[in-house]
C-alpha positions as CSV (number, residue, x, y, z in Angstrom):
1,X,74.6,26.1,-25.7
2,X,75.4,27.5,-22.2
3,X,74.6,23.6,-21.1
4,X,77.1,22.6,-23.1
5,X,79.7,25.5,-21.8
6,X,79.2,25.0,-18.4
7,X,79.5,20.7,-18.8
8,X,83.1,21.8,-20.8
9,X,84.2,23.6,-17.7
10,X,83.2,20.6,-15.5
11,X,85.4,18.5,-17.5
12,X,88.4,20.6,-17.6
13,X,87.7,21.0,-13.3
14,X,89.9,18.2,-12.0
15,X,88.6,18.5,-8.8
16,X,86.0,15.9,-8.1
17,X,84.4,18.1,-5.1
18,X,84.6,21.6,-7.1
19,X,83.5,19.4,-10.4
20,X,80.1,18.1,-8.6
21,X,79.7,21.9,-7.2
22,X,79.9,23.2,-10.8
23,X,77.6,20.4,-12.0
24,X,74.8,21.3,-9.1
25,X,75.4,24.7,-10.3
26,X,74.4,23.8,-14.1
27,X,71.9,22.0,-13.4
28,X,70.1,24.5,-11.2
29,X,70.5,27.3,-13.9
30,X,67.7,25.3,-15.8
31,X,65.0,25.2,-13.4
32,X,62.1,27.6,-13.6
33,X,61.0,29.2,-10.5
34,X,58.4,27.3,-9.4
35,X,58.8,24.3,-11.3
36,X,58.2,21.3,-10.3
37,X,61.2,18.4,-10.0
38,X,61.2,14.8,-11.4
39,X,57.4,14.5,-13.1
40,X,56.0,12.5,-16.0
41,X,57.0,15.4,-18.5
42,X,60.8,14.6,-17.7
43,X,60.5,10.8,-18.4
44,X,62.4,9.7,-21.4
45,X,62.0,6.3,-23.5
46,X,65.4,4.9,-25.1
47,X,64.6,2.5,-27.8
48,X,67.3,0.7,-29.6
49,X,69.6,-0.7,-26.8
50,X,71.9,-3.5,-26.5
51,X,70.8,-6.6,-25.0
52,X,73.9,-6.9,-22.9
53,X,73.5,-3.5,-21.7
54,X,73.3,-3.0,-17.5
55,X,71.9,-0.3,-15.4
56,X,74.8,0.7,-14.4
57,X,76.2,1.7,-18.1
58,X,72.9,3.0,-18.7
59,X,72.5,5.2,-15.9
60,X,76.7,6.5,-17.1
61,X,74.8,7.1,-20.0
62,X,72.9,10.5,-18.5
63,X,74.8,11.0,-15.3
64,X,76.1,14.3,-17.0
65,X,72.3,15.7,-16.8
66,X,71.6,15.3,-13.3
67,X,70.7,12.3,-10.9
68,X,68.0,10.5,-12.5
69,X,65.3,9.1,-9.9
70,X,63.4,6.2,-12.3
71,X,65.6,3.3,-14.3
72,X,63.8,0.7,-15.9
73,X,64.9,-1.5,-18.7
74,X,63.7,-4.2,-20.7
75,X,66.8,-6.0,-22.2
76,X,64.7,-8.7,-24.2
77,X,62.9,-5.6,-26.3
78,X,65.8,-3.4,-25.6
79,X,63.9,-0.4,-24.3
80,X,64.3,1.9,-21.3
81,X,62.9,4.5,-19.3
82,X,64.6,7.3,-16.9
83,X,63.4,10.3,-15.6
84,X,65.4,13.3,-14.9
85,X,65.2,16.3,-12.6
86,X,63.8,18.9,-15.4
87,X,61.7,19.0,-18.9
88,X,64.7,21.5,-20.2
89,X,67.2,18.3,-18.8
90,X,65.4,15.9,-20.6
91,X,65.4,18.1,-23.6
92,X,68.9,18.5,-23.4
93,X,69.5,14.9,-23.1
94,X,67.3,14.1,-25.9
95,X,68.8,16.7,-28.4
96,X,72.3,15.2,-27.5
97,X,72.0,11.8,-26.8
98,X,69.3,10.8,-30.1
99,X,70.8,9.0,-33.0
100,X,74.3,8.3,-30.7
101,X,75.7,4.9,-31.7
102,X,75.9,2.7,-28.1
103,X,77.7,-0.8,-29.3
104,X,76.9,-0.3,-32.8
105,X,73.4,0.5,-32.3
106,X,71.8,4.1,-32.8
107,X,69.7,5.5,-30.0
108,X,66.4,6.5,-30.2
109,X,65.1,8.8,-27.9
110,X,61.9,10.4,-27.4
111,X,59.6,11.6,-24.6
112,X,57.5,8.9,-22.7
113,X,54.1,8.9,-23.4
114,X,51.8,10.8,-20.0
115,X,49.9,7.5,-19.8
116,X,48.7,9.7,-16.4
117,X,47.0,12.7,-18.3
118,X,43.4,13.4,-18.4
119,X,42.1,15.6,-21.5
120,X,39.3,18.4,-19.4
121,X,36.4,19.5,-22.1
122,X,33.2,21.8,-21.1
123,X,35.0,24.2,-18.9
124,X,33.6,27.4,-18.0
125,X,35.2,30.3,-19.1
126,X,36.0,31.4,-15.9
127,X,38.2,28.6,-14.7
128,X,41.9,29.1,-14.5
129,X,45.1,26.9,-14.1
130,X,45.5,26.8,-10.4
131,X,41.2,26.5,-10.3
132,X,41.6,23.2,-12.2
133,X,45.1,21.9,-10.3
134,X,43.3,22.3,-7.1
135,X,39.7,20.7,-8.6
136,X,41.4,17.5,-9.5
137,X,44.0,17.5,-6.5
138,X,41.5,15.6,-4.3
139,X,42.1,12.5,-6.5
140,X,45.8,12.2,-5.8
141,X,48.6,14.7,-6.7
142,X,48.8,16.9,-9.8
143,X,52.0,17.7,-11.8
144,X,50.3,19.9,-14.4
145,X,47.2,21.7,-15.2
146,X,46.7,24.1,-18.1
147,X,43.5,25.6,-19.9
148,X,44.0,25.7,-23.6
149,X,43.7,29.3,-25.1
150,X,43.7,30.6,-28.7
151,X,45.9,32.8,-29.8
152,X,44.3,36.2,-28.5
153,X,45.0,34.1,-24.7
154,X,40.9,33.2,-24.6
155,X,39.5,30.1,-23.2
156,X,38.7,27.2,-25.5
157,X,36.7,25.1,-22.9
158,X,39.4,22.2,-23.0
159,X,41.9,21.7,-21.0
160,X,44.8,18.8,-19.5
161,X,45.4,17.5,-16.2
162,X,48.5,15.3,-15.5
163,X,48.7,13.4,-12.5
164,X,52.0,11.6,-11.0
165,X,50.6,8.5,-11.5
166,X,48.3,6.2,-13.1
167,X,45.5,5.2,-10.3
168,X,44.7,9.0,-9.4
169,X,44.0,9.3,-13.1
170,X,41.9,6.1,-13.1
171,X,39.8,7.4,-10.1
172,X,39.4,11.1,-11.6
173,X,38.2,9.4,-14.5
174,X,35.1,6.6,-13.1
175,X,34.4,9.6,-10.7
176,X,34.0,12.4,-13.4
177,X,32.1,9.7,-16.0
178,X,30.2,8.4,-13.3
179,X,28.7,11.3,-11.6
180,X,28.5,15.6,-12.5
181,X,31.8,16.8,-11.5
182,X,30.7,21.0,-11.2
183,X,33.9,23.4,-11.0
184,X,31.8,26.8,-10.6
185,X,28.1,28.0,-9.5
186,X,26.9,26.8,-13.1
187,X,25.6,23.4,-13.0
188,X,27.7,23.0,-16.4
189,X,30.0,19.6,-15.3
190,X,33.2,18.9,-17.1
191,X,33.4,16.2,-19.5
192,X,36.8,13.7,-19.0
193,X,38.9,11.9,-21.5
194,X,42.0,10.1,-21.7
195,X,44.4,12.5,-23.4
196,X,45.4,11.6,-26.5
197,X,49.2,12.0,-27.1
198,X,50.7,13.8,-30.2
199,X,54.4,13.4,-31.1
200,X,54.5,17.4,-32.4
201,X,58.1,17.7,-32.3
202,X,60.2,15.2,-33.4
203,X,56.8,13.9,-36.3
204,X,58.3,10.9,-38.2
205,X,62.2,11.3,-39.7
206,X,62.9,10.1,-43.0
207,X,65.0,7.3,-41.6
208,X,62.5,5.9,-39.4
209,X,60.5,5.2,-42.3
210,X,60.2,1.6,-43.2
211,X,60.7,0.9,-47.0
212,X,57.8,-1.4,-47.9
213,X,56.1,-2.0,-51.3
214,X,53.9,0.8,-50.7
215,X,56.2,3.0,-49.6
216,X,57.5,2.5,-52.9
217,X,55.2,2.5,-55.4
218,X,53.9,5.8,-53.7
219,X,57.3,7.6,-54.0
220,X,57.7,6.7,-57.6
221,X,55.7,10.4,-58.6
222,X,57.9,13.4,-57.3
223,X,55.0,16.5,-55.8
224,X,53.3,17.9,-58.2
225,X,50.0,19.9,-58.8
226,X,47.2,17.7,-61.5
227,X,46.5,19.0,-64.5
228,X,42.4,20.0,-65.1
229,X,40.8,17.8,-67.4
230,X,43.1,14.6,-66.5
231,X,42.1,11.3,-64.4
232,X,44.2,12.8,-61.6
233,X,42.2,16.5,-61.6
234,X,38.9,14.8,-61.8
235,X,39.1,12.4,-58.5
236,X,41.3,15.4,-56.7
237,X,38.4,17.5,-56.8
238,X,35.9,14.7,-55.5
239,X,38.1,14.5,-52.2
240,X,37.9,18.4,-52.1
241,X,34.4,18.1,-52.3
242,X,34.0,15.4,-49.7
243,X,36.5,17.6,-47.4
244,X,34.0,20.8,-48.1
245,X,31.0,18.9,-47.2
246,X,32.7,17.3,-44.0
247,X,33.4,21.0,-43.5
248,X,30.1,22.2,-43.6
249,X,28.4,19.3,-42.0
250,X,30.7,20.0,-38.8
251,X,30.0,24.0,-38.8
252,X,26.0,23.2,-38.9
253,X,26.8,20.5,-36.0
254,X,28.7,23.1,-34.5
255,X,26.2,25.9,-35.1
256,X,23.4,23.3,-33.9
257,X,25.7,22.5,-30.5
258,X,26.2,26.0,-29.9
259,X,22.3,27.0,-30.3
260,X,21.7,23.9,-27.5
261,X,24.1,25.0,-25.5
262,X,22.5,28.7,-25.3
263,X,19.1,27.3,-25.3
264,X,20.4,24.8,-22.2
265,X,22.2,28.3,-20.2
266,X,18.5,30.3,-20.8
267,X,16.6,27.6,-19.3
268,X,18.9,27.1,-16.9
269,X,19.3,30.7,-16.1
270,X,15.5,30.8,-15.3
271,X,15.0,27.5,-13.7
272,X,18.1,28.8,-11.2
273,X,16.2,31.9,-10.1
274,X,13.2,30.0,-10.0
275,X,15.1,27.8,-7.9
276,X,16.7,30.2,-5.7
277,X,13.1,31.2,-5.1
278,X,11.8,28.1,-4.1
279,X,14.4,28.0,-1.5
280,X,14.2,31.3,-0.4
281,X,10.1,30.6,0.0
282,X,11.1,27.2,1.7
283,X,13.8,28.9,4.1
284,X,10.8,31.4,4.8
285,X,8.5,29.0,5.7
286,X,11.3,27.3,8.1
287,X,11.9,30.9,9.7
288,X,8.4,31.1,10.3
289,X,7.7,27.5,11.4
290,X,10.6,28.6,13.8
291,X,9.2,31.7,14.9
292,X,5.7,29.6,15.6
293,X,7.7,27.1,17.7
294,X,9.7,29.5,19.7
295,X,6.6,31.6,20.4
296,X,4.5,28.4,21.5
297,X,7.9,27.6,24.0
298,X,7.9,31.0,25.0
299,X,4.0,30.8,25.9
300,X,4.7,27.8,27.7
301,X,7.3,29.1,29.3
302,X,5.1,32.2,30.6
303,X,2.3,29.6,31.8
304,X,5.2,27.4,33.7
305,X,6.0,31.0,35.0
306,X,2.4,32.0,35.8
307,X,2.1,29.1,37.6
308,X,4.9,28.5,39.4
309,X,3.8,32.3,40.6
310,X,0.6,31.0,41.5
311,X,1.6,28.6,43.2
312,X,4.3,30.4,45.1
313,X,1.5,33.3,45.7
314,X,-0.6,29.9,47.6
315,X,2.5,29.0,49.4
316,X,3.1,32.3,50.9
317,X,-0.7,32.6,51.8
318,X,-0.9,29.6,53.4
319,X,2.4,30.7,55.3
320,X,0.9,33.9,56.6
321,X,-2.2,32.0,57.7
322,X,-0.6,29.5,59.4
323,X,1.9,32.3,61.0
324,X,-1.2,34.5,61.8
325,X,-2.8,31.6,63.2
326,X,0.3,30.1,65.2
327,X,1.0,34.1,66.5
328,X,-2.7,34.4,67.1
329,X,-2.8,31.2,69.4
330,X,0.7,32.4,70.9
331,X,-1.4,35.8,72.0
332,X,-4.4,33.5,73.2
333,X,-1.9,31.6,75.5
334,X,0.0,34.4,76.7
335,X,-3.2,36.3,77.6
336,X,-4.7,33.2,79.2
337,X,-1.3,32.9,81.0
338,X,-1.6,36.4,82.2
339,X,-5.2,36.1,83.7
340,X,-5.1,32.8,85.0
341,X,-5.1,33.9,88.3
342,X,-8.6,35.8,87.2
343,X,-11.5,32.7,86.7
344,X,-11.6,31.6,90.7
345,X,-12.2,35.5,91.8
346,X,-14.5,35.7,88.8
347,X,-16.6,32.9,89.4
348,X,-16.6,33.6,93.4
349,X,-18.3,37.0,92.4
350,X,-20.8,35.5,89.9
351,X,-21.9,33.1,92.3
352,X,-22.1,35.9,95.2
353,X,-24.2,37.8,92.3
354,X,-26.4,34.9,91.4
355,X,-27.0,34.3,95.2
356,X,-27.5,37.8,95.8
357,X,-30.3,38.1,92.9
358,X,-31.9,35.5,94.3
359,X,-35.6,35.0,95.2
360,X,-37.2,34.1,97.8
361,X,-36.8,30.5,97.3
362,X,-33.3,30.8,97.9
363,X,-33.9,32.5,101.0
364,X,-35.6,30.1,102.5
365,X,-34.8,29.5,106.2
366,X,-31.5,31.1,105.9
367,X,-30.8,32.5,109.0
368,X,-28.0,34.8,110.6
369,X,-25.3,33.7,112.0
370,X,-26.1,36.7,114.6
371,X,-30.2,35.4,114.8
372,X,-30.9,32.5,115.3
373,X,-33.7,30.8,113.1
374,X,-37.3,30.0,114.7
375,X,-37.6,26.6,115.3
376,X,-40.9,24.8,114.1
377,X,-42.9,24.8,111.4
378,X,-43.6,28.1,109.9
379,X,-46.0,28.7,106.8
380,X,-45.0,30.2,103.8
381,X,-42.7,33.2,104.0
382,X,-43.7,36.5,103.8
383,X,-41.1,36.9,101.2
384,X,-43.3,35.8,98.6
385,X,-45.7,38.9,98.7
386,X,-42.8,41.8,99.3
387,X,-41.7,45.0,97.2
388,X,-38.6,45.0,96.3
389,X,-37.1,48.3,95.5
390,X,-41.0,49.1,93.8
391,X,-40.4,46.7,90.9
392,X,-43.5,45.0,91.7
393,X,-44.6,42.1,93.4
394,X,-43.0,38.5,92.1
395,X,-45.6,36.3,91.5
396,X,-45.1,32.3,92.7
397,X,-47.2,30.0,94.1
398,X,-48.0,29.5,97.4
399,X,-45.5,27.4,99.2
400,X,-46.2,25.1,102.1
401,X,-44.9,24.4,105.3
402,X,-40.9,23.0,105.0
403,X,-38.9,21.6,108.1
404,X,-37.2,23.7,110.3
405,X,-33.6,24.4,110.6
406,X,-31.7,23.0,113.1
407,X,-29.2,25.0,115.6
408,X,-26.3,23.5,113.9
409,X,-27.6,24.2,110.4
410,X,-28.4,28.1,112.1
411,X,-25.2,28.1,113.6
412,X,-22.9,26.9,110.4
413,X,-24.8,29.2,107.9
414,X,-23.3,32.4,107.1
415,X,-25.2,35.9,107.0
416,X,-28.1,35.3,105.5
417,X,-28.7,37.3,101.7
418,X,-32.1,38.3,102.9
419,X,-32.7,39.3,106.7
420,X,-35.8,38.3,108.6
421,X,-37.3,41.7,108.2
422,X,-37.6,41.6,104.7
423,X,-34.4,44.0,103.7
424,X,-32.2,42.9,101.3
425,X,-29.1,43.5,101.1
426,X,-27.6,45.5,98.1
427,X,-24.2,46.2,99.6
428,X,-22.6,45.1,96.1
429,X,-24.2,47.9,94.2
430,X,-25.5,50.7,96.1
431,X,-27.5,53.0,94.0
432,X,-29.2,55.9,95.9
433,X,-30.0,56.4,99.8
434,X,-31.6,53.4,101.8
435,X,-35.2,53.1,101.9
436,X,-37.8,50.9,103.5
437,X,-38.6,48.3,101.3
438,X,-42.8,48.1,100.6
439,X,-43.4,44.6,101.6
440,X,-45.6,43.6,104.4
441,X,-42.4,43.0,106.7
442,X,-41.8,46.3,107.0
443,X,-42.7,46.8,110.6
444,X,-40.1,43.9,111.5
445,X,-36.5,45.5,112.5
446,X,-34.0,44.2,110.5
447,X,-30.0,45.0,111.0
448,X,-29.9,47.1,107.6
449,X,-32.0,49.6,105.8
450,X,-34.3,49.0,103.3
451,X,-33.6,51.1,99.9
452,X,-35.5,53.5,98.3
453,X,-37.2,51.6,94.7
454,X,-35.8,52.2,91.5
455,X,-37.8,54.8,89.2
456,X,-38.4,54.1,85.8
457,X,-38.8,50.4,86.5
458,X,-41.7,48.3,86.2
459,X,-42.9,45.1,87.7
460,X,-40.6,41.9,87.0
461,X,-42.9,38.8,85.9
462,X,-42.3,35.9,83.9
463,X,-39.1,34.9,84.9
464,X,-38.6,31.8,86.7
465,X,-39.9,32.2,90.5
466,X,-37.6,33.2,92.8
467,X,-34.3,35.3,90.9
468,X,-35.5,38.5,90.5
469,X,-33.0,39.6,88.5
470,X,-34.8,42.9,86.4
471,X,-34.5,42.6,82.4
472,X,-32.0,40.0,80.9
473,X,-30.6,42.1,78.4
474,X,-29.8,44.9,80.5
475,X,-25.8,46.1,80.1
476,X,-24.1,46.1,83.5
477,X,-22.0,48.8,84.1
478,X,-20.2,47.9,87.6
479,X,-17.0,47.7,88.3
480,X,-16.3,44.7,88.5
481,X,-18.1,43.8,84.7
482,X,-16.7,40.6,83.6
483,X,-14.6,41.2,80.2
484,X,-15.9,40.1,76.9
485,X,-14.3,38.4,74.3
């Protein structure tokens, strides 16, 4: 073997650093790409050792197949375990080293039992080896995963899992037996057993047989085929016969477990897209249940808008009146400012108006400055009776005799508004040429001339005696008209 080549060369190497260079080298050549270094499948058990045997002698014992990286031994049962880099190491070893006489005791050496392997059944035929490495790596770390196939490389639906150790094997299998572990979109869950192992290389040698009594009297007939007719024929075909029924009775549970099992993927077929339905109703009804709620926020939203509009538009109204009203009062003040020189000359002409419109009551023993009144008692005046400007006579009743006006009184009063001929004055508003007035005291001279009377106007009565003033609602057009507001 080109193990055994290459380990002649490293003897014959004297060199110790060129001999563990050619070693590293050997050892390398037997690694697979991609294989994985030190796992369960290189662990050895070596049965048959010497009681008196110590580590160190038993690691000598494989130093020429690598650095091992587990050494146990159990020197009251004289058994061991080691583990080497490789599976094609740990075959070499055991080819070489099994049956080898250590202190006068032949070796026994066979794999270790995976007491971390996990038999995989109901698989889908879809799953792979990497799809079931990584489905069981979340219970701790996985060595080796493999999907059994027949021989035309189909899937059987079973499978193994080896873990590096014992607990994530433990957990894998409570969780898996516990619960529906699902490795695709089928609800199918995988069904997980300890594996069970098979020695289906090495079976049983002749010389690990144990000669008992049994073995004995069994090995007394050499093989041979039994005759028909004999003892021997008769029960031989009575086991065939149980075998063929066994045989048939596990094809009709076979043929029942497979017509389940299609019965169980129909149903299941149907209640998925019935399933799938139901959620895609139930995700419709969410949508819409959304849609409802997003509309009622935005409607909200638009009446928070709306008002907040509303309320704005009030704001800016009540703004505007308030400027209007502030710039309004602002024009008020400023005009008032401007014409506040205006009311004294205003009311000084109203009054000279009023006086001027006056009757004869307010006349009454005025005099001139320029004539003197009459001293004594005088009846009532002639005033009462006169024309003025032909608007007819102003009716009153008769007046008596009032006290005379003293010198002083004569001498303080200003020009009278009515002279003692009867005239009265109109200087404010002249309209037309003078004329005598058509009043009894006409024939008295008077410093002014009487006007001419007013057409189109009739006589003044019913207004209180003594303004006669013509019609109340009559417009005045002078110049001096007093401005409305």
């Amino acid at each position: 073997m080109m193990l055994r080549g290459n380990l002649k060369q490293v003897r014959i190497e004297k060199n110790p650093a060129r001999l563990r260079a050619l070693e590293s080298a050997a050892i390398k050549s037997f690694l697979k790409p991609g294989e994985k270094t030190y796992t369960q499948r290189c662990r050895l058990f070596v049965g048959n050792l010497p009681t008196d045997i110590t580590e160190d002698d038993f690691k000598r014992l494989f130093e020429r197949y690598g650095e091992p990286s587990e050494v146990f031994i159990n020197r009251d049962r004289g058994f061991g375990f080691i583990r080497l880099e490789s599976r094609t190491l740990a075959e070499i070893a055991k080819a070489e080293l099994d049956g080898t006489i250590l202190k006068s005791r032949p070796l026994r050496i066979r794999f270790a039992t995976h007491g971390a392997a996990l038999t995989v059944k109901n698989l889908s035929p879809v799953v792979s080896n990497e799809l079931l490495e990584q489905a069981f790596s979340q219970f701790g770390p996985v060595e080796k995963a493999v999907v059994v196939v027949d021989d035309r490389g189909r899937a059987t639906g079973k499978g193994f899992v080896e873990f590096a150790a014992k607990p994530p094997a433990r957990k894998a299998l409570e969780r898996c037996g516990d619960g529906a572990f699902l490795l695709t979109t089928t609800p199918r869950p995988v069904i997980v057993e300890p594996m069970e192992q098979f020695d289906d290389e090495d079976g049983l040698p002749e010389k690990l047989m144990q000669k008992t009594q049994q073995y004995h009297k069994e090995r007394e007939q050499p093989p041979r085929f039994a005759q028909p007719g004999t003892f021997e024929f008769e029960y031989a075909s009575r086991w065939k016969a149980l075998d063929e029924m066994e045989k048939q009775q596990r094809e009709q549970v076979d043929r029942n477990i497979r017509e389940a099992k299609e019965k169980l993927e129909a149903e299941m077929e149907a209640a998925r897209h019935e399933h799938q339905l139901m959620l895609m109703r139930q995700d419709l009804m969410r949508r819409q249940e959304e849609l409802r709620r997003l509309e009622e926020l935005r409607n909200q939203e638009l009446q928070k808008r709306k008002q907040i509009q509303k309320s704005l538009r009030h704001e800016e109204e009540h703004r505007r009146r308030e400027e209007e009203m502030i710039r309004h009062r602002e024009q008020e003040e400023l005009r008032r400012q401007q014409e506040g020189f205006k009311p004294n000359y205003m009311e000084n002409r109203e009054q000279e108006m009023r006086m001027g419109d006056m009757g004869p009551r307010g006349a009454i023993n005025m005099g001139d400055a320029f004539s003197p009144a009459p001293a004594g008692n005088q009846g009532p005046p002639a005033m009462m009776g006169m024309n003025m400007n032909n608007r007819g006579t102003i009716p009153g009743p008769p007046m008596g005799p009032g006290p005379a006006m003293g010198p002083e009184g004569a001498a303080n009063m200003g020009t009278p508004m009515m002279p003692d001929n009867g005239a009265v004055h109109n200087d404010r508003f002249p309209q037309g040429p003078p004329s005598q007035m058509g009043s009894p005291m006409g024939s008295r001279t008077g410093s002014e001339t009487p006007q001419a009377p007013m057409s189109g106007v009739g006589p003044v009565s019913g207004g209180p005696g003594g303004f006669g003033r013509g019609s109340q609602g009559a417009n005045f057009e002078g110049p001096n008209k007093r401005r409305r507001y």
